[in-house]
C-alpha positions as CSV (number, residue, x, y, z in Angstrom):
1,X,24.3,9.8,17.0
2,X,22.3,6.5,17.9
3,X,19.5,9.1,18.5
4,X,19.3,10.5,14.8
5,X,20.0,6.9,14.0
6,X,16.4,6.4,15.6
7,X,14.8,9.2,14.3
8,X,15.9,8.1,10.9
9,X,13.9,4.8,11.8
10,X,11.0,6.4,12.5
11,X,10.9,8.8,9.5
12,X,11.9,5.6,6.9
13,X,8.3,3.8,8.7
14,X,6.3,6.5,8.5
15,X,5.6,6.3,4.5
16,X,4.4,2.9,5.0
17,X,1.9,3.6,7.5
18,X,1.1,7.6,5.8
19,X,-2.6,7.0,5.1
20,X,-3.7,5.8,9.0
21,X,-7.2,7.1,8.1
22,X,-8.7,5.2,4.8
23,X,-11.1,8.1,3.8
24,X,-11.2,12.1,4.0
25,X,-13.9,14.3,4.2
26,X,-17.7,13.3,3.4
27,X,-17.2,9.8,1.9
28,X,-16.2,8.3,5.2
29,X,-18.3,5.2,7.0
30,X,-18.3,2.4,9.5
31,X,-15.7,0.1,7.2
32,X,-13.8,3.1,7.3
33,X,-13.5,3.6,11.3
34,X,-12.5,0.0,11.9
35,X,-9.8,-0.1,9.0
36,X,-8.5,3.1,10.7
37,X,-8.7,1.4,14.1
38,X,-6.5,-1.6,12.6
39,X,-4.4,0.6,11.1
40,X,-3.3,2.7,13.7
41,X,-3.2,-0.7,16.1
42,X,-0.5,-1.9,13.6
43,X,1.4,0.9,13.2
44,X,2.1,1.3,17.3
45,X,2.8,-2.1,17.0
46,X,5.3,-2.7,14.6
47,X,6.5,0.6,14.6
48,X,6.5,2.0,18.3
49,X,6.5,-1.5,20.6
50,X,9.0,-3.4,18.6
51,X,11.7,-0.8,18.1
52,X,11.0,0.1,22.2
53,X,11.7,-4.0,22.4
54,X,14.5,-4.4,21.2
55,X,16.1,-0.6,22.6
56,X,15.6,-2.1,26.0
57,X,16.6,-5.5,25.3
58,X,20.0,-4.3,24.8
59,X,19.9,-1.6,27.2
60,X,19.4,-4.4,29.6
61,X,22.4,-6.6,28.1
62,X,24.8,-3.7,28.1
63,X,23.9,-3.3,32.1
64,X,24.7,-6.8,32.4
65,X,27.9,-6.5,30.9
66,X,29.1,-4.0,32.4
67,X,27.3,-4.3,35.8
68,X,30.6,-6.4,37.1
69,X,30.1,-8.0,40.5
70,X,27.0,-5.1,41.4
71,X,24.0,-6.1,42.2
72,X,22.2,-3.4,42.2
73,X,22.9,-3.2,38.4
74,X,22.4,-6.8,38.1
75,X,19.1,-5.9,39.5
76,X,17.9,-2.6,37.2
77,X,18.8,-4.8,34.6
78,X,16.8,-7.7,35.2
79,X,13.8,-5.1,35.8
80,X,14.5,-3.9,32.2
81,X,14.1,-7.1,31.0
82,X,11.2,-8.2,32.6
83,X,9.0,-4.9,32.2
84,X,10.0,-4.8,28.4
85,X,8.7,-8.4,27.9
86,X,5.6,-7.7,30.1
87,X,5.0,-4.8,28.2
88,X,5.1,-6.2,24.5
89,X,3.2,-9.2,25.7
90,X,0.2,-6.8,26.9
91,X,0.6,-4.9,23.6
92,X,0.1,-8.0,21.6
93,X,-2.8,-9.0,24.2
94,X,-4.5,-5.6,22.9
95,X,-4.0,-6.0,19.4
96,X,-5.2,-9.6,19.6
97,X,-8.3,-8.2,21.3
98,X,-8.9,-5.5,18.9
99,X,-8.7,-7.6,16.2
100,X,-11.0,-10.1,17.4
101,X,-13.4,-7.7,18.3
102,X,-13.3,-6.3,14.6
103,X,-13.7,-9.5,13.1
104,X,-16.6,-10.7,15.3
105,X,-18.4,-7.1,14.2
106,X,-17.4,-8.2,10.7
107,X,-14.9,-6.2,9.6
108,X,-12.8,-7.8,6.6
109,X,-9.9,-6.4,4.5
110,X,-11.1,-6.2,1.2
């Protein structure tokens, strides 16, 4: 259930983000390749690494609740936790990067 649930996520994005690549066929360019860089940035972003986030946030909680007095629970837990935030920390790094590298080229949103 929880798993269609997701899928049903996903599917409701997915409009949103439907034209990744800003040009077809022979009237593509430059502008076009760094729009469509941006574009599919965001979309992992928002739509891959915070969903992923906040999955493992509580799959971390629930081991903590019901990890009772074992440690070695305790400890996949904390692991969760810890990778997950590292993770969506170097995600954001990334997209920082990429988008400071596409505005120093001179890339603007028209």
């Amino acid at each position: 259930m929880f798993l269609l649930f997701l899928g049903g996520f996903f599917a409701a994005a997915l409009p949103a983000f439907a034209a990744l690549v800003p040009c077809s066929g022979i009237d593509c360019n430059v502008c076009h390749l760094y729009e469509g860089v941006r574009n599919i940035m965001n979309f992992l972003l928002f739509v891959a690494v915070l969903p992923l986030l906040v999955i493992s946030l509580l799959a971390a909680g629930v081991l903590f609740l019901i990890s009772g007095g074992s440690e070695k629970w305790r400890t996949m837990a904390k692991d969760i936790l810890w990778y997950a935030m590292i993770g969506t920390i170097v995600a954001f790094t990334a997209w920082v990067i990429v988008n400071t590298l596409l505005d120093t080229l001179g890339f603007k949103i028209p």
